[in-house]
N, C-alpha and C positions, 0 to 999 in steps of 0.2 A: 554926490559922494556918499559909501556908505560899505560897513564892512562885511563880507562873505568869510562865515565862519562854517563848523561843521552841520548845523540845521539845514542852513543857503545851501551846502553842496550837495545835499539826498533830493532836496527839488530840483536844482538844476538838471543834475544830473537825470532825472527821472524825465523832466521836461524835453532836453536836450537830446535825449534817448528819440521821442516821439519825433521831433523837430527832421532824424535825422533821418527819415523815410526808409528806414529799414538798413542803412547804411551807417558809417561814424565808428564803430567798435563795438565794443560791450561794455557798458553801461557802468557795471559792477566793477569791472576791472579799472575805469576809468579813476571811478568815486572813490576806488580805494587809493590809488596815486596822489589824489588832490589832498585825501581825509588825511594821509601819511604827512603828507608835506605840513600843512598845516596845521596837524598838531604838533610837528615839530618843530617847526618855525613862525608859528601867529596867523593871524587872521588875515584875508589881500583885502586893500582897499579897490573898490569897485567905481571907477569914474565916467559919468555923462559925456557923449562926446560934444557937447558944449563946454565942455570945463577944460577940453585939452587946448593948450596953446598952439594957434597957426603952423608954426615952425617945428612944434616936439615932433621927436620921430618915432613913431608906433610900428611894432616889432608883430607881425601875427606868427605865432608859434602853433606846430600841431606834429601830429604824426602821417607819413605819408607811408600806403601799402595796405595788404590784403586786410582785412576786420580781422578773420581767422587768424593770422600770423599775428595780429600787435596781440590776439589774449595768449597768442602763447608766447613769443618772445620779451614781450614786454619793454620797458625801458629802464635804464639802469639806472639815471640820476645826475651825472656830470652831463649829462647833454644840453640843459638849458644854459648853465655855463658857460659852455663851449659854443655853442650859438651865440650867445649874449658879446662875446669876446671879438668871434666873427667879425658881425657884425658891425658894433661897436668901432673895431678897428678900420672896417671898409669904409664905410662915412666919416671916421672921425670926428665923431660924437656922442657921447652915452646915448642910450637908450631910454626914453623917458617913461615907456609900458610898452607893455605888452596886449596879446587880444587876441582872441581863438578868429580863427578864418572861416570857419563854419561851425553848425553845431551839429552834435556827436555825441555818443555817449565815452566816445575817449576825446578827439579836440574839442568839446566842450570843457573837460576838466584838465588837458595838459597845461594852459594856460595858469589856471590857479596855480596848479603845484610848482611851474615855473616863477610865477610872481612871488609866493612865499618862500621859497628856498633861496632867492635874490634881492626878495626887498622891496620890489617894483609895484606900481599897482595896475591896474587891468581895467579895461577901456570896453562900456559894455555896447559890443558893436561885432561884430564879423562883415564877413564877404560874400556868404550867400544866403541867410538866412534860413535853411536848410543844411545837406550836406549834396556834393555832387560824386562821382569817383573818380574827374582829371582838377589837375590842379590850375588849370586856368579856366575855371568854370567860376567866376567869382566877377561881384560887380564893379570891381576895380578895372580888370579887362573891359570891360563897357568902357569905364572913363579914360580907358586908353592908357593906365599905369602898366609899367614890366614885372612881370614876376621877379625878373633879377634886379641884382644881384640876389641870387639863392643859396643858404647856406642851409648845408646837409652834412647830420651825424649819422654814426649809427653809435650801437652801445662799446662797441669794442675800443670807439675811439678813431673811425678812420672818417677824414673831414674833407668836404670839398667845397666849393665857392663857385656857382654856374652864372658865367654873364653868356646868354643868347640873344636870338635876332625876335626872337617873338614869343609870345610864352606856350604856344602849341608846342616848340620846338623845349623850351622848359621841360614839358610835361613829358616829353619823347626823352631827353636823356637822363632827365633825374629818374624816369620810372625803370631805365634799363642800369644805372648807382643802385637803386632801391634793389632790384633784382641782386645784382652781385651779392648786395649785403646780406640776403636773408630772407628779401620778402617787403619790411618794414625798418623805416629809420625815422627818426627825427630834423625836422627843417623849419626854417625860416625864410618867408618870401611876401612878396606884395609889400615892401617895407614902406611905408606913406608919412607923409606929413601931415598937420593937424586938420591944414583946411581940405586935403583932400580929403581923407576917415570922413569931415563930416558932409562931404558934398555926395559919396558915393557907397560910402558905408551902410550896412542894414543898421539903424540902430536899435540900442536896449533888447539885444536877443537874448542876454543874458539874463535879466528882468523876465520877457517872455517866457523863458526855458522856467525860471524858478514859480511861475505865475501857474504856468501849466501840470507842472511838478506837484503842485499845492494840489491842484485839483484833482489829478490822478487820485494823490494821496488818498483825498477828501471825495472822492465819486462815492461813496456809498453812503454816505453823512445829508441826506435829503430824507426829505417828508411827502413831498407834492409830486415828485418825480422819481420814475428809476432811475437806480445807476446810470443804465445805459442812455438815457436820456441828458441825466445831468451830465455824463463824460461828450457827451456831444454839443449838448450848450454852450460849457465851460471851455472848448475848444473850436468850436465852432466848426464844427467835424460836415461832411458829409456821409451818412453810410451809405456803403456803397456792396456790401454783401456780409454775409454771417455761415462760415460754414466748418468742418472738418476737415483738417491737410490730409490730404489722400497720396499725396507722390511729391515728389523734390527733386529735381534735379540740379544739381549744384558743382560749380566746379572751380579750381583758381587757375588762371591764366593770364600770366603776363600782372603779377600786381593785381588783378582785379578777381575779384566774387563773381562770377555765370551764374545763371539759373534761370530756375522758373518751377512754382509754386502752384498745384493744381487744388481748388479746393470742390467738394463737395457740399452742397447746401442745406442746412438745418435751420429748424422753426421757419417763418414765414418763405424761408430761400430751400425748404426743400424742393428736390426734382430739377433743381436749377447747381451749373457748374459755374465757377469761375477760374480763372487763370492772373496771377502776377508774375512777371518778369524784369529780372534785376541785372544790372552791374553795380556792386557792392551797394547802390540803392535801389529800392524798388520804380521803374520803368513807364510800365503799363500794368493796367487793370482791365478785365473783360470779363462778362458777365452772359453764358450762351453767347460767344462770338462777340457780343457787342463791346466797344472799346467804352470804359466810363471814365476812365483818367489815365493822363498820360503828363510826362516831365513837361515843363519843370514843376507843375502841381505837385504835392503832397502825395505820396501813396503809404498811407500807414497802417501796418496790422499790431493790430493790442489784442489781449487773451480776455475773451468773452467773459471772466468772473472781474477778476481784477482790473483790466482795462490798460497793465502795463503793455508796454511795447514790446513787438518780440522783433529785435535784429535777424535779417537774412542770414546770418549766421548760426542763429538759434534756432529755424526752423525747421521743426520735425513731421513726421510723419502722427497722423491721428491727436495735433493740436486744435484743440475749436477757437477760431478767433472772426475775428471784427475786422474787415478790409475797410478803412476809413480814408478821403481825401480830403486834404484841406487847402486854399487855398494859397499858391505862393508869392513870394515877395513882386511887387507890381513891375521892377526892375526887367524882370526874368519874362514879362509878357509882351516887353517893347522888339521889336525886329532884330536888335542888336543881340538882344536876351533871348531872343529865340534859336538865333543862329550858332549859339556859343551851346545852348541844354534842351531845344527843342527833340524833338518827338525823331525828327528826319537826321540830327544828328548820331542817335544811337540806332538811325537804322530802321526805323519802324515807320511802316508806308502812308503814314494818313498827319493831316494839315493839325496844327497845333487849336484843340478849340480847348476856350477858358473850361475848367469842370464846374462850376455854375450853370454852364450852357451845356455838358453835354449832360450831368444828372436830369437838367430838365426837360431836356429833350427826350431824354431816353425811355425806352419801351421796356424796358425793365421797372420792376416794382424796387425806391430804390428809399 
């Protein structure tokens, strides 16, 4: 146990940015939600999921819809409320926390600003240790938990409550709710009990996110190593290219971010192209043709000075950055975890290999 005040939420935030493979929101937007709540209403306590009781019932709260659409809609404020109310009322039991479902540079911080405008404290754990862009992409589906009962806001005030037969089907009507609303609303789902969170939950992502946060912070503050060095140690990163965004193609449909990210290559990657491709997170990576990572691994791009993250939302044309992968939660590499955020479910033609094995393998200079 331990409390998250305004310091905790510039790391997190920054970490959880990284965490969220180019997907999650914008970062900034998020930090300012959490930083508002909490200096308004106190600091959240932040609890181990060893420390939550069997029986407590843990609330995961986030924003569901485009990246683009939550920085510009935003959220209004009675929505954790009215979820909390939801909820609460369905089971017939307070809510003992709450807990972001992935991490994001906005569901990593709705969470906090939820628990300090309520009270509650926050349970440091999610459901994919990443971010995905369907909502039954999470390692509760593994344990065979429902997404429903689902309860969904939006800011205006119009509320619904989804009990379905499987949580694909979840994902299918709350994203076509989402649509009517705007784009973007507020929800609640994966509602668990204490000994599931800790049988199936990622734990301490939050911790991670703030761990990583630090580091970004801190990547220039070495002696013995570059930056860029130290930002790959401290993450345990693989690079996997360095170049300038030359073209973007990007588009929203249906709820979700499209694209694909063409870079050009500088310093030891000139003469060499790459390519990323996203649904609101980044996909695949390829480096001249060749595939270097693909979901559910990590595909992160940060800006070659700084080393911050730039969300698929942010990126533009003629930015120089760092295509980095890093390794994902072990969950996500079991058959079951393959089947739910592999490679073949968004479509991409080639067998899910660890990116440990394929940077090693690969004939690129990496």
């Amino acid at each position: 146990m331990r409390k998250i005040g305004l310091p905790e939420i510039e790391d997190i935030a920054l970490g959880a940015a990284l965490l969220g493979a180019g997907g999650g929101g914008d970062p900034y937007i998020g930090k300012l939600i959490a930083m508002g709540a909490v200096q308004e209403c106190g600091e959240v306590t932040l609890l181990d999921p060893e420390e939550i009781p069997d029986d407590a019932l843990i609330v995961p709260i986030a924003m569901m819809g485009a990246p683009t659409i939550l920085g510009e809609k935003g959220v209004g404020g009675n929505e954790y409320k009215t979820l909390y109310d939801m909820v609460s009322k369905f089971y017939g039991k307070e809510i003992y926390a709450f807990m972001p479902i992935e991490a994001g540079g906005v569901n990593s911080m709705l969470p906090i600003a939820a628990c300090a405008r309520l009270g509650l404290p926050m349970v440091d754990a999610d459901g994919m240790g990443r971010a995905f862009p369907e909502l039954q992409m999470v390692t509760f589906t593994i344990g065979g938990v429902k997404a429903t009962p689902m309860a969904l806001t939006d800011e205006k005030g119009n509320c619904a409550i989804f009990n379905t037969i499987t949580n694909k089907w979840t994902e299918e009507l709350a994203r076509a709710v989402t649509m009517s609303c705007g784009g973007s609303v507020s929800v609640s789902l994966f509602c668990v009990d204490g000994a599931t969170l800790k049988k199936y939950a990622v734990k301490n992502i939050v911790t991670r996110s703030q761990k990583l946060g630090e580091a970004i912070r801190k990547v220039k503050d070495c002696n013995e190593e570059t930056p860029e060095q130290n930002f790959l140690k401290s993450t345990e990163g693989f690079k996997l290219f360095k170049g300038k965004i030359v073209d973007v193609l990007r588009e929203t449909k249906g709820a979700f971010n499209f694209g694909n990210v063409v870079l050009e290559g500088i310093g030891e990657y000139k003469g060499k192209n790459a390519s990323v491709t996203f649904q609101n997170e980044n996909l695949t990576a390829e480096v001249d043709g060749e595939l270097l990572a693909t979901t559910p691994d990590l595909i992160c791009i940060v800006d070659t000075e700084t080393f911050i993250p730039v969300t698929t939302d942010a990126i533009k044309y003629g930015k120089r950055v760092m295509v980095v992968g890093l390794k994902c939660f072990e969950m996500w590499r079991t058959q079951a975890g393959l089947e739910l955020v592999g490679p073949g479910y968004f479509g991409c033609d080639t067998d899910y290999i660890p990116l440990e094995q394929r940077v090693k393998g690969s004939s690129i200079n990496v």
